[in-house]
DSSP file (Angstrom, degrees, kcal/mol; ACC not computed):
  #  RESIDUE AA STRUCTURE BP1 BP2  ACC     N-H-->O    O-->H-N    N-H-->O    O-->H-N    TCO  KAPPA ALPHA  PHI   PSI    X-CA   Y-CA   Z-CA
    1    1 A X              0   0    0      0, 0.0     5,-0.1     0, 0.0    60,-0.0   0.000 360.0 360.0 360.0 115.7  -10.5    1.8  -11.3
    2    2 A X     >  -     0   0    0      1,-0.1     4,-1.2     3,-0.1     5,-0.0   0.129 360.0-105.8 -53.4-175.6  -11.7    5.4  -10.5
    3    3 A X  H  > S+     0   0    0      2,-0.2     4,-1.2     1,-0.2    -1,-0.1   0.691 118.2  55.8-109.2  -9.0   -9.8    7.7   -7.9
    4    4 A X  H  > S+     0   0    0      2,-0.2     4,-2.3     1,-0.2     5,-0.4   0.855 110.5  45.9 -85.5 -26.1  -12.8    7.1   -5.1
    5    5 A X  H  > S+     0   0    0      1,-0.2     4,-1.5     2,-0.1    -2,-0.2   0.930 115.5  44.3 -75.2 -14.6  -12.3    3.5   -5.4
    6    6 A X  H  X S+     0   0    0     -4,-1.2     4,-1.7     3,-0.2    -2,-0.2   0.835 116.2  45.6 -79.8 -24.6   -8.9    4.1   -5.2
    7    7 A X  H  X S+     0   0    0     -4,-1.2     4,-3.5     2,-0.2     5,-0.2   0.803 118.5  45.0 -59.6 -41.9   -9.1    6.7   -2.1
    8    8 A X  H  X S+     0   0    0     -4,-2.3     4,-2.0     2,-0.2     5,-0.2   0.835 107.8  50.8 -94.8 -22.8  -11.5    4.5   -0.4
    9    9 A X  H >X S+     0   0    0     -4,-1.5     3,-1.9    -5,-0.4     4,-1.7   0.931 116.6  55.3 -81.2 -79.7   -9.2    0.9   -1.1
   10   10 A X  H 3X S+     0   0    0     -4,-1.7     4,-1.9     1,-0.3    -2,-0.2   0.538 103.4  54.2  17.8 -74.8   -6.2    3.7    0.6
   11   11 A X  H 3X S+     0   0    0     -4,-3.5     4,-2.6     1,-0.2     5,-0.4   0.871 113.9  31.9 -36.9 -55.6   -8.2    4.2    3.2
   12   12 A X  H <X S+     0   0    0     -4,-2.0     4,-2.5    -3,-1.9    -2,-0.3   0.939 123.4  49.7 -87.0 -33.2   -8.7    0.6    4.4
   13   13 A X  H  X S+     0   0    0     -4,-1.7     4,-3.2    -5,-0.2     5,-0.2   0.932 111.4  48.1 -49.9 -44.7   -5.3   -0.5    3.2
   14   14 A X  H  X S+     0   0    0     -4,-1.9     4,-1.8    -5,-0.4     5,-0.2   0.948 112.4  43.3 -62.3 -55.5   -3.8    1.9    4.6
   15   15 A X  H  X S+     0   0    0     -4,-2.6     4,-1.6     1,-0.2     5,-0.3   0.950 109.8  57.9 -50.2 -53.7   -5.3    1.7    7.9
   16   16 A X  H >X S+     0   0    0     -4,-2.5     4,-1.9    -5,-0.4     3,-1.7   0.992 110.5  39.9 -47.7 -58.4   -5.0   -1.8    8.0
   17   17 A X  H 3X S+     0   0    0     -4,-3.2     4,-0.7     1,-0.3    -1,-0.2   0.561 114.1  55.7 -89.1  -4.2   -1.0   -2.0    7.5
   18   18 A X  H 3< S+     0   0    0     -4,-1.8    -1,-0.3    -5,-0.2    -2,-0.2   0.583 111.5  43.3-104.5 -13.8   -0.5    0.9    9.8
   19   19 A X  H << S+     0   0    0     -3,-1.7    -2,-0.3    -4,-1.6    -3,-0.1   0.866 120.7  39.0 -80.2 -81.9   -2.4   -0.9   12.4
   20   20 A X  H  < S+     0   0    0     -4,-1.9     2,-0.5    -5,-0.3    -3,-0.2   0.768  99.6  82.6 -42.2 -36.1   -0.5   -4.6   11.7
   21   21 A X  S  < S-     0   0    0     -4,-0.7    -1,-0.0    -5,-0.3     0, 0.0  -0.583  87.8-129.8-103.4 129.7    2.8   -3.0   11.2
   22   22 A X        +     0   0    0     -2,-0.5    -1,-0.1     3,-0.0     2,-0.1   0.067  68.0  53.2 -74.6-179.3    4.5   -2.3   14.9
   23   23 A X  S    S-     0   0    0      2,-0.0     2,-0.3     0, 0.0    -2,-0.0  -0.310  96.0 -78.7  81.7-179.6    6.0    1.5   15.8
   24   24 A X        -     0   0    0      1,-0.1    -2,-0.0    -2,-0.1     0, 0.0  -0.654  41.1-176.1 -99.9 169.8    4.3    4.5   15.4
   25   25 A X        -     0   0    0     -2,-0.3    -1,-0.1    -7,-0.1    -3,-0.0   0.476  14.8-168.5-149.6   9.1    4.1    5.8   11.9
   26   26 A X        +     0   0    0      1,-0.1     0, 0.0     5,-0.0     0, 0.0   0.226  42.7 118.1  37.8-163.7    2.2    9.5   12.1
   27   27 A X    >>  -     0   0    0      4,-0.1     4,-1.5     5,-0.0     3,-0.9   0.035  63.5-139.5  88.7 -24.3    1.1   11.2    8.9
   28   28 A X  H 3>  -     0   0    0      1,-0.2     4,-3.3     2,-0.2     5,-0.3  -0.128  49.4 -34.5  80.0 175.4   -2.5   11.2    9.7
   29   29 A X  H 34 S+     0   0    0      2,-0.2    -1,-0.2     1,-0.2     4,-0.1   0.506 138.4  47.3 -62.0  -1.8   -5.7   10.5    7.4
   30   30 A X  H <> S+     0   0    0     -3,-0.9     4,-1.6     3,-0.1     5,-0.2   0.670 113.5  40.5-106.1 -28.1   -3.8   12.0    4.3
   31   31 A X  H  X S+     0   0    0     -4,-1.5     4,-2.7     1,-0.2    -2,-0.2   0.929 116.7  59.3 -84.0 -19.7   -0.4   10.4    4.5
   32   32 A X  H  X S+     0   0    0     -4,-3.3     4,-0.8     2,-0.2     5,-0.4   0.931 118.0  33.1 -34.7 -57.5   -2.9    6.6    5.6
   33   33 A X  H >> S+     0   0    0     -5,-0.3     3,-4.4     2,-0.2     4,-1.9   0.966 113.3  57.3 -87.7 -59.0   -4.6    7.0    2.3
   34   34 A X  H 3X S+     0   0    0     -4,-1.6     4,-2.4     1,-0.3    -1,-0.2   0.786 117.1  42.4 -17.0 -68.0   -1.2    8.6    0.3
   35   35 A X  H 3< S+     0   0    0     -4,-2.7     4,-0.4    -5,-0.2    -1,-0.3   0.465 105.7  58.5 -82.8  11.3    0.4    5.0    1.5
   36   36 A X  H XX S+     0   0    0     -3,-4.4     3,-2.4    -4,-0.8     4,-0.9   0.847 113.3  43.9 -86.5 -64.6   -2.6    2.7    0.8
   37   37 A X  H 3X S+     0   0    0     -4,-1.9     4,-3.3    -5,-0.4     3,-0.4   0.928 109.1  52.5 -29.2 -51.2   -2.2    4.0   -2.8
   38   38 A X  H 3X S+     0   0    0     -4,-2.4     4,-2.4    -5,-0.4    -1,-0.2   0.911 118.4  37.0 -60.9 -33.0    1.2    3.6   -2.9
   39   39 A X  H <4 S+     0   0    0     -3,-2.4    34,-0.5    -4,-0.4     4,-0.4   0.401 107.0  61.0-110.6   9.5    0.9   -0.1   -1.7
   40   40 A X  H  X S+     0   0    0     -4,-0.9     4,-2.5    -3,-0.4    20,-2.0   0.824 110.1  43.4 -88.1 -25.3   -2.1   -0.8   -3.6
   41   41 A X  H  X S+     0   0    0     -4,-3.3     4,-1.2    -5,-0.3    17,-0.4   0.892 126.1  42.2 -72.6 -44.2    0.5    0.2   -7.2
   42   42 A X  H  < S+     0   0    0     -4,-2.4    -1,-0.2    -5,-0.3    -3,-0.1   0.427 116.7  39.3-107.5  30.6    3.1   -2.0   -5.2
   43   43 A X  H  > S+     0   0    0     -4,-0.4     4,-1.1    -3,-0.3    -1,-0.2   0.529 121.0  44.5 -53.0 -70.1    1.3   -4.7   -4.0
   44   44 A X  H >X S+     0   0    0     -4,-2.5     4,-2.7     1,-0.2     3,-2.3   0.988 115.4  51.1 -55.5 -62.2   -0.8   -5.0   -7.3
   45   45 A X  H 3X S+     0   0    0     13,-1.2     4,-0.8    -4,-1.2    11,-0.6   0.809 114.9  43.8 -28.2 -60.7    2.8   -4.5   -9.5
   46   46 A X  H 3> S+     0   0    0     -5,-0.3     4,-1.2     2,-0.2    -1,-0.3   0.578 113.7  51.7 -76.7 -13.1    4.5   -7.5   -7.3
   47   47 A X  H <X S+     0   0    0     -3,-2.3     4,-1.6    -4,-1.1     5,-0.4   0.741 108.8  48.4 -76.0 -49.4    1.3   -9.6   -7.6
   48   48 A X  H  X S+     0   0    0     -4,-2.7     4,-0.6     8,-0.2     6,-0.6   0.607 109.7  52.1 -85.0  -1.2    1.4   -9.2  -11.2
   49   49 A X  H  X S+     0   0    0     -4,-0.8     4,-1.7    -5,-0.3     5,-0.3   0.905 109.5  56.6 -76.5 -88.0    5.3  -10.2  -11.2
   50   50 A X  H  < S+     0   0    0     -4,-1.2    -2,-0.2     1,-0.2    -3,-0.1   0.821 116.2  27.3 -14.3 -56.5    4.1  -13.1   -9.4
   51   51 A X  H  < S+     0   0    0     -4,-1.6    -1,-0.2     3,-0.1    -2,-0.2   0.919 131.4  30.7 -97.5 -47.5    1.6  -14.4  -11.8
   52   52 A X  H  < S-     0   0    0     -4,-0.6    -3,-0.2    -5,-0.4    -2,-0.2   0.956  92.3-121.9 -76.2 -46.7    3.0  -13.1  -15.3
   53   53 A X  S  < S+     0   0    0     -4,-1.7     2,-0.3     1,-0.5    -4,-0.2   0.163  80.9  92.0 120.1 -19.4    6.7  -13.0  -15.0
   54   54 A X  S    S-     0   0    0     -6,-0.6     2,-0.6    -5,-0.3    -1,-0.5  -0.894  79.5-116.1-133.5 158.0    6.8   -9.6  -15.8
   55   55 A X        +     0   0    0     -2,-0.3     2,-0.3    -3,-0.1    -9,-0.1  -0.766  41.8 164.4-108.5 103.7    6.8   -6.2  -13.9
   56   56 A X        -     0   0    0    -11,-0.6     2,-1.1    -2,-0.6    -8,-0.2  -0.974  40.7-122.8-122.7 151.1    3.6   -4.3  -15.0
   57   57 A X        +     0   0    0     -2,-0.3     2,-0.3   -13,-0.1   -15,-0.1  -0.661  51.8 156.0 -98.5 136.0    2.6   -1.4  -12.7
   58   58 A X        -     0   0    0     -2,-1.1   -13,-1.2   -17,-0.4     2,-0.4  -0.973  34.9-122.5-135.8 147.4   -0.7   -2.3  -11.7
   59   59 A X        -     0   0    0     -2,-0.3   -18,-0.2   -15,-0.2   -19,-0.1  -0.944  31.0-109.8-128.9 145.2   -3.4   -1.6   -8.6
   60   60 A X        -     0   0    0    -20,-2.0     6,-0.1    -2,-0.4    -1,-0.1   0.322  36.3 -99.9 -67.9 177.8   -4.7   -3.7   -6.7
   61   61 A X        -     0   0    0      2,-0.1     2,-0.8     1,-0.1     9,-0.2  -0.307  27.3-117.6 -66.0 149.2   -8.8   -4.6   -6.9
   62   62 A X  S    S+     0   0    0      4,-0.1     2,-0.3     5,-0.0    -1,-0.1  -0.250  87.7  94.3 -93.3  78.8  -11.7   -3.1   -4.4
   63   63 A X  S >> S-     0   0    0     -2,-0.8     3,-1.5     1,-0.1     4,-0.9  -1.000 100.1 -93.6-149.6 163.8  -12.2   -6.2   -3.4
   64   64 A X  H 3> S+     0   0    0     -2,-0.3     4,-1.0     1,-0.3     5,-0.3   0.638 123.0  46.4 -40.3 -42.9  -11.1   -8.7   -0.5
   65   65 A X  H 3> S+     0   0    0      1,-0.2     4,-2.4     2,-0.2    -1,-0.3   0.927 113.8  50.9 -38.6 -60.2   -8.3  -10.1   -2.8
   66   66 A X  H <> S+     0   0    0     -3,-1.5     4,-4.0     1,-0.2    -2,-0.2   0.901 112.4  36.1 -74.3 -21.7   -7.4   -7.1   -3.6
   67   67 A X  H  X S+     0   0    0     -4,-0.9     4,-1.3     2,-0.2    -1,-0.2   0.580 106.3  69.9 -88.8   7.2   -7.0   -5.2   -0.2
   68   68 A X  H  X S+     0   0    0     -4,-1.0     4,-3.0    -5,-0.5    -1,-0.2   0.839 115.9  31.7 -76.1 -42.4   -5.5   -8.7    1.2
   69   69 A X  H  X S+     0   0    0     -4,-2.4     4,-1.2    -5,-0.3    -2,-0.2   0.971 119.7  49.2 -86.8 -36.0   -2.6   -7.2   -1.5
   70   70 A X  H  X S+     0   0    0     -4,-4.0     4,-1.3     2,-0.2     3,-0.3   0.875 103.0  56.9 -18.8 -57.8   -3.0   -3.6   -1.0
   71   71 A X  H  X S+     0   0    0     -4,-1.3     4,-3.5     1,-0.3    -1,-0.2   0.910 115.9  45.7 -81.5 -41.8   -2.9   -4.2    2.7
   72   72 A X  H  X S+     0   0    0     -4,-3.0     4,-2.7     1,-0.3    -1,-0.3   0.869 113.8  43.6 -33.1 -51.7    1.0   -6.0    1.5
   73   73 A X  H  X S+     0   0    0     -4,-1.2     4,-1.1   -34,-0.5    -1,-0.3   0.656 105.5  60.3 -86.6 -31.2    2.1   -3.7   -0.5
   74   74 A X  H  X S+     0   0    0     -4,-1.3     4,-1.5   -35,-0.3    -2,-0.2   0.744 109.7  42.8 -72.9 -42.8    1.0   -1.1    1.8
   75   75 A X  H  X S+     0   0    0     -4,-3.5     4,-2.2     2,-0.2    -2,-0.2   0.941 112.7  58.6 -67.5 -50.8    3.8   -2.8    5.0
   76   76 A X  H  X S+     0   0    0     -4,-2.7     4,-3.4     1,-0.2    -2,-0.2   0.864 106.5  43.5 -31.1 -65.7    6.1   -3.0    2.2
   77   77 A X  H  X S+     0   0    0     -4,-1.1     4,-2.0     1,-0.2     5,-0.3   0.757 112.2  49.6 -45.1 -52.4    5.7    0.6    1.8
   78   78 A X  H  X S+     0   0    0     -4,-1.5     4,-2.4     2,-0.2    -1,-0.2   0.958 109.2  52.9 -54.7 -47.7    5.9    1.6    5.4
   79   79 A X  H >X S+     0   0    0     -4,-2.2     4,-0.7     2,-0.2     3,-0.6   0.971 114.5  46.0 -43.2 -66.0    9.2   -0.6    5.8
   80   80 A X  H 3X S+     0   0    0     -4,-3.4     4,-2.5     1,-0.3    -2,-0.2   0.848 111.6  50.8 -43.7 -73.4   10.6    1.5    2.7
   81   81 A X  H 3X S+     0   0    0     -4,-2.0     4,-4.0     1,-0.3     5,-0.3   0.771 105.0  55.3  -7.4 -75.3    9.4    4.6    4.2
   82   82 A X  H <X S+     0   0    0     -4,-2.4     4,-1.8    -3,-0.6    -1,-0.3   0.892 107.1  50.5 -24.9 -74.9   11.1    3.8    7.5
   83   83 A X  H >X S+     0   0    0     -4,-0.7     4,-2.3     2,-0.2     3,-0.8   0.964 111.7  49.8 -39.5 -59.0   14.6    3.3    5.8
   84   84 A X  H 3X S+     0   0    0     -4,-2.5     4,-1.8     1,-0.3     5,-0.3   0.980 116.1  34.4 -48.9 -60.6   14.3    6.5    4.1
   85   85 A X  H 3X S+     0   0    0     -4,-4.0     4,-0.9     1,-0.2    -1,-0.3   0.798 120.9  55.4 -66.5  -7.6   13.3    9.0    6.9
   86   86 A X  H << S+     0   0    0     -4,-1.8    -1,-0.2    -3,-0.8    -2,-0.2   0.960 107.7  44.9 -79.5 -38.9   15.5    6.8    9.2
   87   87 A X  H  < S+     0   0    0     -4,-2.3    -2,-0.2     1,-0.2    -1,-0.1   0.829 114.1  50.2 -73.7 -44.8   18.7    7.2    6.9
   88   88 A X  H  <        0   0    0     -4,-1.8    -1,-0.2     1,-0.3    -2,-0.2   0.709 360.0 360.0-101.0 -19.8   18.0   11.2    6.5
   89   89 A X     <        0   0    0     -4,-0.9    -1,-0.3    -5,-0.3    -2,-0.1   0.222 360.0 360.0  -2.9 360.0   17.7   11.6   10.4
């Protein structure tokens, strides 16, 4: 996958799960696409766990399947997030 489909599957992930996921979560339009990525590699990665058995790091499709897992991988990533900046607070 090239880095504008991956910018632009970011984008919508990102937005999506930063919308769904309650609180505020700041960062703007670069840290939104930064965590779409991030949850389209752990989304796709836990997907491919799912179906293989085995932990490959992988990202997800641009296509409705894939930002349905992006958009996962993407709350995942926000929870994570959360702990961390909460913990160093």
């Amino acid at each position: 996958m090239n880095i504008i489909a991956w910018i632009v599957l970011g984008l919508i992930a990102g937005a999506i799960a930063k919308a769904i996921y309650p609180g505020s979560q700041g960062g703007g339009i670069l840290g939104t696409m930064i965590l779409g990525i991030v949850g389209a590699f752990v989304g796709g990665s836990l997907f491919s766990l799912l179906n293989t058995g085995s932990l490959n790091l992988a990202a997800a499709s641009l296509s409705i399947p894939g930002i349905f897992v992006a958009v996962i991988g993407a709350i995942i990533a926000i929870f994570l997030w959360g702990l961390v900046t909460r913990r160093a607070a």
